[in-house]
Structure formats: structure tokens, C-alpha cells
Backbone bond lengths (Angstrom), bond angles and torsions (degrees), N, CA, C in turn:
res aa  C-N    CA-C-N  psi(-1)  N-CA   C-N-CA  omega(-1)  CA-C   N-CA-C  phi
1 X - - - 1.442 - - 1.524 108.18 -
2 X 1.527 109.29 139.07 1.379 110.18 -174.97 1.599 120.34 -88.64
3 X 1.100 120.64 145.36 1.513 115.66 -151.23 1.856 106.25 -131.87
4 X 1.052 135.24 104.47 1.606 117.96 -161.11 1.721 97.28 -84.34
5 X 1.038 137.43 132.66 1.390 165.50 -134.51 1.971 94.59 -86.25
6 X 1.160 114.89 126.80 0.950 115.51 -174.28 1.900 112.62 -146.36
7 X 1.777 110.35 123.33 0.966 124.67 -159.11 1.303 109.01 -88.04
8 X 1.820 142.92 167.06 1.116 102.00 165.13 1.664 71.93 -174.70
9 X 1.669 119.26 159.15 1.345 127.66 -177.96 1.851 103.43 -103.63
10 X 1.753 93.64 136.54 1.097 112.66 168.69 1.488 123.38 -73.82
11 X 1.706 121.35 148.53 1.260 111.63 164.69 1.358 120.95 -25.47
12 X 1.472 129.33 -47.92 1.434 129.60 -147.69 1.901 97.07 -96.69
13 X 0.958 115.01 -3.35 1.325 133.93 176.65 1.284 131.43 94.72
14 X 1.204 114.62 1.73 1.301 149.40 -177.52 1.595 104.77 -67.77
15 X 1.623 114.67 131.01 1.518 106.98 176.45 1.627 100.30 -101.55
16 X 1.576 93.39 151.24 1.875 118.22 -175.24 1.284 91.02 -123.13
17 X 1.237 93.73 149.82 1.687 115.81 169.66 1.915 115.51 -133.12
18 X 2.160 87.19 122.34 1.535 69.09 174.19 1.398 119.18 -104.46
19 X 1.451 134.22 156.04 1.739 130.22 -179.80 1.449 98.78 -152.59
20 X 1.168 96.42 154.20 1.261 130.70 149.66 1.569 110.40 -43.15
21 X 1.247 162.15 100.68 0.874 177.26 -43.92 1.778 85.42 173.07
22 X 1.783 99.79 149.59 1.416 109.45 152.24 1.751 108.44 -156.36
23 X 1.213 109.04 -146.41 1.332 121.42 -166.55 1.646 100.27 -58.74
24 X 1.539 130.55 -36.60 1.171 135.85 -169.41 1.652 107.51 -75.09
25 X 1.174 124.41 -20.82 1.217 117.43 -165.42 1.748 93.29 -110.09
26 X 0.908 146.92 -28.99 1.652 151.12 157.66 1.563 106.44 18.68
27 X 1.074 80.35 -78.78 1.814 105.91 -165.15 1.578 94.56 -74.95
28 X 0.955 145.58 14.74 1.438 140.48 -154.41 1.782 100.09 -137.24
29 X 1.832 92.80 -48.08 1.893 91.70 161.38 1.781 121.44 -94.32
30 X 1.249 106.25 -14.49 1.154 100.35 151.48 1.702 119.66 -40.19
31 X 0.872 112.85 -75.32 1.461 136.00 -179.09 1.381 122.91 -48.56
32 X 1.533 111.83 -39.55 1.346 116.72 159.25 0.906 142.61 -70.99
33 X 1.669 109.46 -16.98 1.749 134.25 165.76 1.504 96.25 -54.98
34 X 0.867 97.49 -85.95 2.080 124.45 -167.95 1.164 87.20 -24.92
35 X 1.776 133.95 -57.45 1.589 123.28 -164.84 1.175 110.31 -83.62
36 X 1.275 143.54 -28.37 1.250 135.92 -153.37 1.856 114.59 -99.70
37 X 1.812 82.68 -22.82 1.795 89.85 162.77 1.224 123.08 -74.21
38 X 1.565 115.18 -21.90 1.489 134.80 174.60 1.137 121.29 -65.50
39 X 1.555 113.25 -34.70 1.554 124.03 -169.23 1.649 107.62 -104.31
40 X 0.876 127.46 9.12 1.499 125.62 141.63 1.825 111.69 -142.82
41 X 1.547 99.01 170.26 1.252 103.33 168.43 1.490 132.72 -99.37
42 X 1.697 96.69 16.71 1.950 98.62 -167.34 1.302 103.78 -136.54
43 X 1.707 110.56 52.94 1.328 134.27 130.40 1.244 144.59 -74.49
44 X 1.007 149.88 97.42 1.625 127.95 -178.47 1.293 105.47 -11.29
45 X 1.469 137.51 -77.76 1.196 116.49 -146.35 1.476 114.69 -109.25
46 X 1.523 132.17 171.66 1.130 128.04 164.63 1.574 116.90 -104.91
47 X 1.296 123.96 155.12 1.425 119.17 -149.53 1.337 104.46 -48.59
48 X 1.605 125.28 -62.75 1.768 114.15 -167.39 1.200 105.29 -65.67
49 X 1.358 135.16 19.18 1.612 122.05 150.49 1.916 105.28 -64.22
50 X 1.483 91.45 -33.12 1.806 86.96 -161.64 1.578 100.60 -66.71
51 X 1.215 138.47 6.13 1.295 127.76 -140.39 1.950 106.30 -89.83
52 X 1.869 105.00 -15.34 1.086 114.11 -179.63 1.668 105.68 -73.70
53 X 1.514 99.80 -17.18 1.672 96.74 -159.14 1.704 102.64 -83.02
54 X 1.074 91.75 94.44 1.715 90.38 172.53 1.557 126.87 -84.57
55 X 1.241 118.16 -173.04 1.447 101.48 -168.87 1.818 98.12 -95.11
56 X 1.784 129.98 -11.74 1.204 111.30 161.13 1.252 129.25 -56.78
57 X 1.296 113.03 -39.83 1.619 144.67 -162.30 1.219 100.06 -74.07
58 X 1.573 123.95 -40.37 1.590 126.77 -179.37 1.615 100.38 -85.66
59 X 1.075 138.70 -18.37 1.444 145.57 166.34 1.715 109.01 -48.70
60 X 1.498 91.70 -53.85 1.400 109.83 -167.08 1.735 110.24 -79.29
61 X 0.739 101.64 -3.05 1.776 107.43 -164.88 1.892 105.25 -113.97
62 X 1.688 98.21 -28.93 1.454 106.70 175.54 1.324 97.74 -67.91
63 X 1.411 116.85 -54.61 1.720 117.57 -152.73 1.742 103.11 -80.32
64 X 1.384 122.83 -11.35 1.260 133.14 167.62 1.875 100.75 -59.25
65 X 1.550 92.75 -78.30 1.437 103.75 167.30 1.885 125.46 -1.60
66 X 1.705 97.62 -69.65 1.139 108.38 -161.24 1.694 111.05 -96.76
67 X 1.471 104.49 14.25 1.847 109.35 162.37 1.413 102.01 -108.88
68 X 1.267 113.99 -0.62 1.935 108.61 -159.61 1.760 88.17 -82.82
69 X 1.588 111.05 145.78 1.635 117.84 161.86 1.499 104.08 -79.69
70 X 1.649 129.66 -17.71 0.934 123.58 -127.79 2.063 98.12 -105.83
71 X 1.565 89.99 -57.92 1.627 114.22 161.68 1.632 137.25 -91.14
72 X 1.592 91.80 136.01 1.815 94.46 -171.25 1.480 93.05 -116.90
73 X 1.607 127.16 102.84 1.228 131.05 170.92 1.551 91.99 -95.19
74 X 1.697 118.67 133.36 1.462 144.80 165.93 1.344 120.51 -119.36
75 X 1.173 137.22 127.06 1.255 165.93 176.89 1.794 103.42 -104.51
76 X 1.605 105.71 123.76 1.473 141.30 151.42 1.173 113.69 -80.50
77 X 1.461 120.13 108.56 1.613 130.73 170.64 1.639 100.13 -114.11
78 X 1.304 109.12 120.50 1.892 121.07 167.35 1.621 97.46 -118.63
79 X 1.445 108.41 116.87 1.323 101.38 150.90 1.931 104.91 87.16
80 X 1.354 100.98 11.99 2.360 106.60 -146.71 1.139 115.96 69.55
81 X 1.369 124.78 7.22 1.773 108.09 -171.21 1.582 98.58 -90.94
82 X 1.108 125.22 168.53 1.340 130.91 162.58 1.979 107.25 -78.39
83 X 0.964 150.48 100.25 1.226 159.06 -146.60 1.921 109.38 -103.44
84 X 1.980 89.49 -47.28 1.872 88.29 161.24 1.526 94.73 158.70
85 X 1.496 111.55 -178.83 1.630 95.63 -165.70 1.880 94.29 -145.19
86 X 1.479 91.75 174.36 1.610 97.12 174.72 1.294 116.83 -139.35
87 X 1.552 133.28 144.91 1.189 129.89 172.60 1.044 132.11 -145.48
88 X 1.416 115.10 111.94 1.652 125.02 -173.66 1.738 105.28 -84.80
89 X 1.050 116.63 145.57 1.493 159.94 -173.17 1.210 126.30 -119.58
90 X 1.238 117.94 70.56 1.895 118.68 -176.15 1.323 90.48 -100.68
91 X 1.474 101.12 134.94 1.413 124.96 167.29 1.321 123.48 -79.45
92 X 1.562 114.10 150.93 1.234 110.09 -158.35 1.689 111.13 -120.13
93 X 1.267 94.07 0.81 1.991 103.57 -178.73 1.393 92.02 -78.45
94 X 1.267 105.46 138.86 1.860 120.77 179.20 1.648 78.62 -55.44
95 X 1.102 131.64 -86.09 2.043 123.55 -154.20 1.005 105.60 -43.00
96 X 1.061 143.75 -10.45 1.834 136.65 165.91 1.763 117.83 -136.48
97 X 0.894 128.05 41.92 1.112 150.83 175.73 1.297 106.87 -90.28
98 X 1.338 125.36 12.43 1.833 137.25 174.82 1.083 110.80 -131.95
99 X 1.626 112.32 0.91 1.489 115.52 165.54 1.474 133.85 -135.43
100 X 1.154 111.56 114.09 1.813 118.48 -173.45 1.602 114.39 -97.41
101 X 1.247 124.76 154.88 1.303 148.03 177.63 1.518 114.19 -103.58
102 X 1.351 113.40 118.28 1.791 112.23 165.91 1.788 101.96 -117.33
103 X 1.253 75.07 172.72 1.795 92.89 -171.40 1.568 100.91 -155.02
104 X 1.450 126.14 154.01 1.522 112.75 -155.44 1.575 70.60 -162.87
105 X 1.515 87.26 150.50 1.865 88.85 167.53 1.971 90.73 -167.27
106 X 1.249 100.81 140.58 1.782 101.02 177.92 2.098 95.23 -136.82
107 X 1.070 92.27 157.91 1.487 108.28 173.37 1.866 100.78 -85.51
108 X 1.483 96.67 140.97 1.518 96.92 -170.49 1.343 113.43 -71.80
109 X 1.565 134.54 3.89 1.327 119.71 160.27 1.339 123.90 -79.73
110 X 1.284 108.56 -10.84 1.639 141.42 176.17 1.637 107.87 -67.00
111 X 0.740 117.13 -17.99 2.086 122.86 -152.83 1.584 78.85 -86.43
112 X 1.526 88.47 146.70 1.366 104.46 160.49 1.781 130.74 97.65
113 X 2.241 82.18 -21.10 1.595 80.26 -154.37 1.691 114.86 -100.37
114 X 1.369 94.95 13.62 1.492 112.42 -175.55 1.754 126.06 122.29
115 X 1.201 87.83 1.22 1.804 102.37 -147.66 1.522 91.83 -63.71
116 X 1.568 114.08 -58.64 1.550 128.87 -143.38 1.606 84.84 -67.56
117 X 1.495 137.75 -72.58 1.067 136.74 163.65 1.331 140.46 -7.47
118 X 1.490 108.98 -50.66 1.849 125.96 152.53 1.274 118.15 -56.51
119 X 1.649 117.74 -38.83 1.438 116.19 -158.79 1.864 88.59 -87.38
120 X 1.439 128.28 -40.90 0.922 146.39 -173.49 1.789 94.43 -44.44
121 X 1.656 108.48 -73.52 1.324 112.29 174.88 1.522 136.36 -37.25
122 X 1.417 100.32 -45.50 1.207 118.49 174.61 2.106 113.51 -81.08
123 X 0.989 98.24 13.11 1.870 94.36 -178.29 1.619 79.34 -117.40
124 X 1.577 136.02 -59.31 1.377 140.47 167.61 1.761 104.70 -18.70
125 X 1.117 120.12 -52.25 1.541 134.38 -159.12 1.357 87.68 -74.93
126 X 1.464 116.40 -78.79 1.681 118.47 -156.60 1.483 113.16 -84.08
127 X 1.250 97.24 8.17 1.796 103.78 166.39 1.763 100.18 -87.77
128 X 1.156 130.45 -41.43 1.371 130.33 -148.71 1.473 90.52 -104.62
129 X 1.328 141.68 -4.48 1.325 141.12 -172.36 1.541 99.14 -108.31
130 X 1.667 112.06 -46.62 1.782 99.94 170.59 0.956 122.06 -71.02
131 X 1.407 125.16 -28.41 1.398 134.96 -154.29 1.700 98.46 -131.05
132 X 1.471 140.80 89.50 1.255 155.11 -141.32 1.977 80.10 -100.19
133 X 1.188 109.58 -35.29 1.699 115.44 -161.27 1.689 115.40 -112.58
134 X 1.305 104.58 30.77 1.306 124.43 -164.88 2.004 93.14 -93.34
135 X 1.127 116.52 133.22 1.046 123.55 169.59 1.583 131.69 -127.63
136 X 0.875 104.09 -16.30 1.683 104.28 163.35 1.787 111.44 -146.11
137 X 1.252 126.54 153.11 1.625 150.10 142.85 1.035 109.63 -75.84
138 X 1.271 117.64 148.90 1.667 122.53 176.98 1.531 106.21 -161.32
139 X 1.117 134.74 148.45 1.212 160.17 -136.90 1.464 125.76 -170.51
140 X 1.236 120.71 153.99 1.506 129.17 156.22 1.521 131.77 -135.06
141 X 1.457 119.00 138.73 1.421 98.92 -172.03 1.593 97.48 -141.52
142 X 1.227 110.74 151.75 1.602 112.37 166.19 0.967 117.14 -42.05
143 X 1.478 127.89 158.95 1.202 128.88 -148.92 2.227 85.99 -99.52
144 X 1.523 108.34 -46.65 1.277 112.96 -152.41 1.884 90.71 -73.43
145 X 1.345 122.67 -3.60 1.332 123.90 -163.79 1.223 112.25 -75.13
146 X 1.709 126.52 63.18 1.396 102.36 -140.14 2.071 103.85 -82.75
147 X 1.780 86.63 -8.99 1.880 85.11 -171.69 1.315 116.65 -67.18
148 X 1.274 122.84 -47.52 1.680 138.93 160.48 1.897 103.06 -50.25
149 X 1.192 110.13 -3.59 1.389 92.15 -175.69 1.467 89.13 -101.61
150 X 1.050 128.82 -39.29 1.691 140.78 -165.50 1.529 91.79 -60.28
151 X 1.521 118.20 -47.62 1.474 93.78 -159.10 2.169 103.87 -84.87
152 X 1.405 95.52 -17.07 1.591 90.53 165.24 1.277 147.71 -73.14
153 X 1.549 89.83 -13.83 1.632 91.09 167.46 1.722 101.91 -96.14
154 X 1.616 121.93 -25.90 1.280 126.91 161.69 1.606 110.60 -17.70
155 X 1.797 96.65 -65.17 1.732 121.32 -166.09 1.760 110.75 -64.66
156 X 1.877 117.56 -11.92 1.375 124.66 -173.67 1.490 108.51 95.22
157 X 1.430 128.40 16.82 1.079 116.09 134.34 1.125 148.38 -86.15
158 X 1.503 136.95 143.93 1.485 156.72 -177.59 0.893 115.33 -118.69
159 X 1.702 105.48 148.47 2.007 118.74 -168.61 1.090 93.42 -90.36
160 X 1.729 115.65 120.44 1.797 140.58 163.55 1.811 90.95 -80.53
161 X 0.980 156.17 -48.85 1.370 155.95 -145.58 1.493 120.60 159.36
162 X 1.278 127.86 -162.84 1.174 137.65 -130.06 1.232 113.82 -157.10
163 X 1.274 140.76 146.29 1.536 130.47 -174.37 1.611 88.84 -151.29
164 X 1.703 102.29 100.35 1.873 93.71 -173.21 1.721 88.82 -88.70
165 X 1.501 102.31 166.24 1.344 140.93 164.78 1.708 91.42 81.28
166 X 0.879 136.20 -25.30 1.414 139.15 -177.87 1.356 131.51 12.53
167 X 1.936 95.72 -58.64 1.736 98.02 -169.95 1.968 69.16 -130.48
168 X 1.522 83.72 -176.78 1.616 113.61 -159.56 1.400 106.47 -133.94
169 X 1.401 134.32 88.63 1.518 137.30 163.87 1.497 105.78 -14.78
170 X 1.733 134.42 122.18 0.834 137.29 113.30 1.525 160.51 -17.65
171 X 1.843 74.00 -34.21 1.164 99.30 -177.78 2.101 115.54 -101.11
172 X 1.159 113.49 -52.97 1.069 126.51 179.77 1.340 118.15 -115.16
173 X 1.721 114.23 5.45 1.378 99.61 -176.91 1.581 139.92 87.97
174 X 1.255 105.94 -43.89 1.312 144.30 158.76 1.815 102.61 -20.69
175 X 1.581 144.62 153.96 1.713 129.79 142.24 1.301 104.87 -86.88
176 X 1.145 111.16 179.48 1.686 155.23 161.50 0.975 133.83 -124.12
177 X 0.959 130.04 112.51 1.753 135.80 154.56 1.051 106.90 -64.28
178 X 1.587 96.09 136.30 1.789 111.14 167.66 1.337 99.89 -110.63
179 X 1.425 94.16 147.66 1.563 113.74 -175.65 1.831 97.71 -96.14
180 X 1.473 111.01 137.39 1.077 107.01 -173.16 1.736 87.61 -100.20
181 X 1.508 106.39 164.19 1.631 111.94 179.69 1.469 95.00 -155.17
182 X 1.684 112.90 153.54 1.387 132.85 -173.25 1.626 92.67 -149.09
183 X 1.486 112.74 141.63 0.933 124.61 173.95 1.820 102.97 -137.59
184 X 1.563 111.91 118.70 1.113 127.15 -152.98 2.001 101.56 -84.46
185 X 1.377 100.53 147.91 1.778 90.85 -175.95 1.313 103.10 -99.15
């Protein structure tokens, strides 16, 4: 889905830009995967999962991206860096065609500065403009994640249920429950 590029100033005063990603930014989210799975543990993946994601493969998946009616993948640039990205998921089976999926991810020097909130706003906007008959967002988040949880119920989401053992510590081994969340339109 095509997305027209939109600039906007950070708390710290710093201007971000959000886009649609293309061939220039590749190698830039390549790169931000690998770190940002590294720097916490309540991601799906751990970094050498990213190792398939190459920068052709991310070429191919951007330019997929931006013909799909269905998906709005967004990219955070501070400064040219890749900062973190978001991606809504509207379904396309008539029985769920009233319900979309986001996913948000920022690099931890990123936290704090407004980003998740904008990208949040802006999936809110072009969800309710493609989809006029869209009735709920839905999401999942680690259960121990409590900062990403603060800003989701912040954004008007609420916990529908629970999915115990879910994800698997990286770190200690240990599960997690993910908290499932819906935020109603």
C-alpha cells in the first residue's frame, strides 16, 4: 500500500520521517532487524533468525509491500538511520475483513521520543480511510513487555485474552505469555 511520506518533529527536537520504504532503505532495514531483535527479548525472533533476510529478499518484500491493497509496511528514518518500522495487515476473507493486525518495533535509542505513537496514528488513519468498514485492530505483546504495553493501551488498546507459554526466553529459557489486545474503531 502506497503511503505519501510524512515528516514530523521528535520530543528531543530532532526531525523523523515516516515512508514507505524502497530500494534505498534495504540495507538500512536489513540491519535494523538483526539489532533490534538483539536488543530485547520480546520479539519473535532472535538475531540469526534475520540472517535469511537479505537485502534482495527485503527489496522484494518492500516492492510487494507497496502494490499490496491489503498491507501498509512504514519505516522511521532519524538523522537516515532506519529508527524502526510498522505494519498493518487487513484481511482480505469477507469473515474477517473487519479485522486488521499491527506490529510496531523501534530501536531502543528510539523509545520515548514519540515515534511508536505517530506510526500508531498514522496506521489508525490509513486503516479507517482503506477500510471505511473496519472494526477492530488487534495485536499481541509479551506479557513481561510492560513499556510497549503502556503505550498500547495509551493507543486504545485492551487485553481480549492471553496465549500462555507463547514465546520462549532467549535469554533464560524461561515462556511468556502474550497478551492478546484489540482496539475497537
Amino acid at each position: 500500500m502506497l503511503y505519501e511520506t510524512k515528516e514530523f518533529t521528535l520530543k528531543d527536537g530532532r526531525k523523523a520521517v515516516l515512508l514507505n520504504p524502497g530500494d534505498d532503505e534495504a540495507q538500512g532495514l536489513v540491519d535494523y532487524l538483526h539489532k533490534s531483535c538483539g536488543e530485547t527479548d520480546f520479539l519473535a525472533r532472535v538475531p540469526s533468525e534475520c540472517d535469511r533476510y537479505t537485502v534482495e529478499k527485503e527489496k522484494e518484500l518492500l516492492n510487494y509491500m507497496k502494490g499490496s491493497d491489503n498491507d501498509l509496511f512504514l519505516c522511521c528514518k532519524v538523522e537516515g538511520k532506519v529508527a524502526g518500522n510498522c505494519h498493518l495487515m487487513m484481511n482480505d476473507k469477507y469473515k474477517m475483513k473487519h479485522r486488521a493486525n499491527v506490529a510496531i518495533a523501534l530501536l531502543r535509542e528510539y523509545w520515548n521520543l514519540g515515534i511508536g505513537t505517530m506510526m500508531f496514528e498514522e496506521m489508525f488513519r490509513v486503516a479507517k480511510e482503506a477500510r471505511p468498514d473496519l472494526v477492530q485492530l488487534e495485536l499481541e505483546v509479551a506479557e513481561p513487555n510492560t513499556r510497549a504495553r503502556a503505550l498500547y493501551e495509551k493507543m486504545g488498546f485492551v487485553e481480549y485474552g492471553r496465549r500462555e507459554n507463547a514465546l520462549r526466553s532467549a535469554v533464560d529459557g524461561s515462556f511468556m505469555a502474550e497478551v492478546l489486545m484489540m482496539k475497537k474503531l
